[in-house]
C-alpha positions as CSV (number, residue, x, y, z in Angstrom):
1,X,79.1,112.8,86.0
2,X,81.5,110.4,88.0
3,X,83.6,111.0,91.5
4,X,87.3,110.4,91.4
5,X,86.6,107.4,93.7
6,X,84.4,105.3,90.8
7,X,86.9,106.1,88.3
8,X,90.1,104.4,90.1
9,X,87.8,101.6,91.4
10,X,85.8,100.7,87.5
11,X,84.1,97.7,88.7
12,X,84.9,97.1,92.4
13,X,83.5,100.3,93.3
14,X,79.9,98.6,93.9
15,X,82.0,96.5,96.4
16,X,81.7,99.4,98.9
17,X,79.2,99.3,101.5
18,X,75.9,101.3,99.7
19,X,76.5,104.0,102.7
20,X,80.2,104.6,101.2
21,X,79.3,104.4,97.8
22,X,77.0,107.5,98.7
23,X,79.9,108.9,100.3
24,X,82.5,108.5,97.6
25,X,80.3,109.4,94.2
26,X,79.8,112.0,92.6
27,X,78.2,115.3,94.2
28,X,75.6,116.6,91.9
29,X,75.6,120.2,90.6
30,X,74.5,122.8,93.0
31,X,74.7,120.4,95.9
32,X,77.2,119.4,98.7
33,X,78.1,116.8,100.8
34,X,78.0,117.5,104.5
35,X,79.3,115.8,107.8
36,X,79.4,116.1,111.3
37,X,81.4,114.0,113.7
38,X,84.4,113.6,116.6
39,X,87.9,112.9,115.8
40,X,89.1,110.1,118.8
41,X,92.7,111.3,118.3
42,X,94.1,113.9,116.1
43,X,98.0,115.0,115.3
44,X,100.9,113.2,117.2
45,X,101.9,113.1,120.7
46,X,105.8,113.6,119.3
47,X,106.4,117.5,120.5
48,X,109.5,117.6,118.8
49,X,107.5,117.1,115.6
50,X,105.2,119.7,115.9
51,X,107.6,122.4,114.5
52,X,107.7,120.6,111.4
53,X,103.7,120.6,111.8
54,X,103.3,124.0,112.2
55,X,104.7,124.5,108.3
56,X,102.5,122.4,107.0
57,X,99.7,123.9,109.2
58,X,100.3,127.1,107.5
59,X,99.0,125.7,104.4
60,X,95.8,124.1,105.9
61,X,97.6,120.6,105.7
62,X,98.4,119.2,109.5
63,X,98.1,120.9,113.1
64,X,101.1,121.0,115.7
65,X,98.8,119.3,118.2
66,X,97.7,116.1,120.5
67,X,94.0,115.9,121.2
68,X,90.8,113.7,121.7
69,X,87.3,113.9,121.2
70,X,87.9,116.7,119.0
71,X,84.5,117.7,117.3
72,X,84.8,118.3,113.1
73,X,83.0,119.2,110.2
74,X,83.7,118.3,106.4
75,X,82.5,119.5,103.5
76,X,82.8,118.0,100.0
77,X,82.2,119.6,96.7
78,X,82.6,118.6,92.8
79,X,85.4,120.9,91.2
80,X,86.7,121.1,87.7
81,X,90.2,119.9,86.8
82,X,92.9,119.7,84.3
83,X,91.9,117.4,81.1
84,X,88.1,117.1,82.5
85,X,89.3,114.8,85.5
86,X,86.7,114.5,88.1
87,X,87.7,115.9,91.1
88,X,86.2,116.9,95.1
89,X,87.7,119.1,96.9
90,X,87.4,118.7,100.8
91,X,87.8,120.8,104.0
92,X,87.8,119.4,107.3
93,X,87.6,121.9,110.3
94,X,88.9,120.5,113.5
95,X,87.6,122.1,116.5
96,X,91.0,122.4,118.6
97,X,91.4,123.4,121.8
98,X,93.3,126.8,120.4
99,X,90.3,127.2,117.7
100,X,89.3,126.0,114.4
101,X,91.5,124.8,111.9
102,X,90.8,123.1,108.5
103,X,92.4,120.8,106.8
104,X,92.2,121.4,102.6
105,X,92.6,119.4,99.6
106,X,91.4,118.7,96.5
107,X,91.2,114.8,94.8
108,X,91.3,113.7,91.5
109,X,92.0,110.5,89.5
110,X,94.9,110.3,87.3
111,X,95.4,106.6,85.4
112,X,93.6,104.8,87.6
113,X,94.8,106.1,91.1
114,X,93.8,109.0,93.3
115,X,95.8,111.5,93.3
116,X,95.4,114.1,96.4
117,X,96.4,117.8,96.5
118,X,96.9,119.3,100.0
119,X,97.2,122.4,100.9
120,X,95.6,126.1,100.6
121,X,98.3,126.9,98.6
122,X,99.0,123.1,97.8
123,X,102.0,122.2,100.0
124,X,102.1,118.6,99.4
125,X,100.9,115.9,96.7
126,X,100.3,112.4,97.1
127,X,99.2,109.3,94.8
128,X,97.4,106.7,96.0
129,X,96.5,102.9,95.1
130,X,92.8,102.5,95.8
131,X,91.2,99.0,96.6
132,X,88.1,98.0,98.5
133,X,88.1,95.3,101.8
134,X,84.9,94.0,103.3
135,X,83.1,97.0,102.1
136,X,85.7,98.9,103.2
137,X,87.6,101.6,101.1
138,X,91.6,101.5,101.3
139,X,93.9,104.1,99.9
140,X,97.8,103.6,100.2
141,X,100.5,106.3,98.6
142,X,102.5,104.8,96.5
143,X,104.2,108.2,96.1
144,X,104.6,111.6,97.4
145,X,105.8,114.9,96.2
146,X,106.2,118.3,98.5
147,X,105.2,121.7,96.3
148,X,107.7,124.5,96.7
149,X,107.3,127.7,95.2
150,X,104.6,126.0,92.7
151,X,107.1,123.4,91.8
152,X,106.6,119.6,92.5
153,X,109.3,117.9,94.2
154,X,109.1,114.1,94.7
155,X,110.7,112.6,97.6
156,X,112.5,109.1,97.1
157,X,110.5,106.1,97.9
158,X,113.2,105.2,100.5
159,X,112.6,108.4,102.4
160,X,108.9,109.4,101.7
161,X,106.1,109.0,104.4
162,X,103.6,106.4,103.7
163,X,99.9,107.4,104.3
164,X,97.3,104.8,105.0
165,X,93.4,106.4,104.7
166,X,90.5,103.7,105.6
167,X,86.9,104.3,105.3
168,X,84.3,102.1,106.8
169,X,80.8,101.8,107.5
170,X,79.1,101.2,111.2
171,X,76.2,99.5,111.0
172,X,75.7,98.8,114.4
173,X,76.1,102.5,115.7
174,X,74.6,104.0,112.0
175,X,77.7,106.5,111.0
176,X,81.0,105.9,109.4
177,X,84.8,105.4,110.5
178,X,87.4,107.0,109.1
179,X,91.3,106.6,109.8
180,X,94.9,108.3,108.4
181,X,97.9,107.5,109.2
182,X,100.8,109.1,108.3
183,X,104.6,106.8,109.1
184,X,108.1,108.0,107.8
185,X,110.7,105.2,107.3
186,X,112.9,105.0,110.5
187,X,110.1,107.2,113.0
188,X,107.2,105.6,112.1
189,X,103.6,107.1,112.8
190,X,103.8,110.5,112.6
191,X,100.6,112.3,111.9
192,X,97.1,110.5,112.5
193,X,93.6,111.1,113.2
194,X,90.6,108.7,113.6
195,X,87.0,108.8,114.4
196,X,83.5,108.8,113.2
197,X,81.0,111.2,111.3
198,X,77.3,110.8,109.8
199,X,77.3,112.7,106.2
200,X,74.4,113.8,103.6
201,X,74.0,115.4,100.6
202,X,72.4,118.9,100.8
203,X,71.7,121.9,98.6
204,X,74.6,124.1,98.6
205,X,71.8,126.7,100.1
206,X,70.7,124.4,102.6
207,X,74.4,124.4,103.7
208,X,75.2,127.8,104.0
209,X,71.7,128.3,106.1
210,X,72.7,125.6,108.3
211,X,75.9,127.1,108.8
212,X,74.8,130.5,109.4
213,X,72.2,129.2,111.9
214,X,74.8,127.3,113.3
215,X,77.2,130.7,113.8
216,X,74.2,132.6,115.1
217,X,73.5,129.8,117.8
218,X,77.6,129.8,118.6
219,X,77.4,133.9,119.0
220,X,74.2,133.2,121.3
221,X,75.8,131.0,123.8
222,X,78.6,132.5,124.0
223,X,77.2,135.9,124.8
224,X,75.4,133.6,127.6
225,X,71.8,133.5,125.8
226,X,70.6,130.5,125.7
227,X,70.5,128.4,122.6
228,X,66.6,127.2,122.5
């Protein structure tokens, strides 16, 4: 079994700080990979972008929203796709002022570059070019398509937003960083959110315990019980 991450990376995978190299192999069978952190920032402070958000929020892509310190969860699992490609797919649920919304998508490796699905149903694709910088993983689209009505429409280079995803590991506060930025030619930044996590592997089990005990506790306190 290999992630989608070691097969675009071959060699210069074990560049990656051992933390992220946890972080970006493969999930084992009957397990999943678990974090908890705070996004700093999340979404755009460009109101007359949010419209266009609030589409893609539909689809569980991006959120019509400024905030900080916005508490998250992600969870990663190992899926099957087409041709035997390894593949994770991901949900990130952002605890927003209006409620929880998760972001979904599903990654996979296609000739050497990442290739990222978004969307529940997929809204948008991208491809990425994958290197690694002091220990650091980098991912940079080198294209992007937009899915309508199950069809897969590329938009020209000229006029296609350019995401930027960087991974890093903080050894001095013991959890890792993660930023995205999304910038369209002639607007520039669009969509972003940055911030920090700590992560494990668990038995899918353990996870849905955990987040049933978690639930129970939310239910508690909000009914004014106390949590201990």
């Amino acid at each position: 079994m290999t992630s989608p991450y070691r097969a675009a990376l071959g060699a210069a995978f074990d560049e990656l700080h051992p933390r992220l190299r946890a972080y970006f192999d493969a999930i084992p069978a009957g397990a999943v990979g678990r974090g908890t952190g705070v996004f700093e920032t999340v979404g755009t402070p460009r109101r007359w972008l949010w419209p266009v958000l609030a589409v893609f929020a539909r689809s569980h892509v991006m959120f019509p929203v400024w905030e900080r310190e916005v508490p998250f969860t992600v969870e990663n699992r190992s899926v099957g796709a087409p041709f035997g490609q390894p593949a994770v797919a991901a949900a990130r649920t952002f605890l927003l002022r209006s409620g929880h919304a998760t972001m979904s998508d599903v990654i996979r490796v296609d000739g050497g570059a990442i290739v990222d699905r978004l969307g529940d149903p997929v809204r948008a694709e991208a491809r990425f070019a994958a290197t690694v910088r002091d220990g650091g993983l980098r991912l940079r689209s080198t294209a992007v398509w937009l899915v309508v009505r199950g069809r897969r429409v590329r938009i020209p280079d000229p006029l296609a937003p350019v995401v930027a995803l960087t991974e890093q590991w903080d050894d001095q506060h013991e959890q890792q960083r993660v930023s995205i930025v999304v910038r369209a030619p002639l607007i520039g930044r669009i969509y972003q959110y940055r911030g920090r996590f700590r992560y494990s592997i668990e038995r899918a089990a353990a996870t849905r315990e955990h987040s049933a005990t978690q639930e129970h506790r939310r239910a508690r306190t909000q009914s004014g019980e106390s949590s201990e």
